[in-house]
N, C-alpha and C positions, 0 to 999 in steps of 0.2 A: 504494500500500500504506500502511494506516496503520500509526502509531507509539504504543504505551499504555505511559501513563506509572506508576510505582507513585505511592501514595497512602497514606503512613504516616505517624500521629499528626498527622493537620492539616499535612501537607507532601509536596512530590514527590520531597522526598529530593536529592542530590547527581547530575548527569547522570553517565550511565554508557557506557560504551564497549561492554557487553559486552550481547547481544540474544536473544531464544529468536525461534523460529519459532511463529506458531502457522498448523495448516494448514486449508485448505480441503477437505473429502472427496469433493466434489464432483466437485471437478477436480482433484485431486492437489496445489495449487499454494499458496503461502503468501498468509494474505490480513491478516495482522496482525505486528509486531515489538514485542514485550515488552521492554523494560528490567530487564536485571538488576542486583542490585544489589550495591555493590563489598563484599569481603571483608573485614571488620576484622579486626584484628592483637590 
């Protein structure tokens, strides 16, 4: 399964712990993990 990274302002940003699903319709099953990204304060 791959992993995408975000891509903001010329950077990938700070790694993040937190992930979405993206799915396959095909076959019901996850064929990607997105990086979310952390919540400032």
């Amino acid at each position: 399964m791959r992993q995408i990274d975000h891509f903001i302002s010329g950077g990938t940003g700070t790694s993040s712990a937190r992930f979405g699903d993206i799915m396959d319709p095909n076959n019901g099953g996850v064929q990607a993990r997105p990086t979310r990204s952390a919540v400032r304060a």
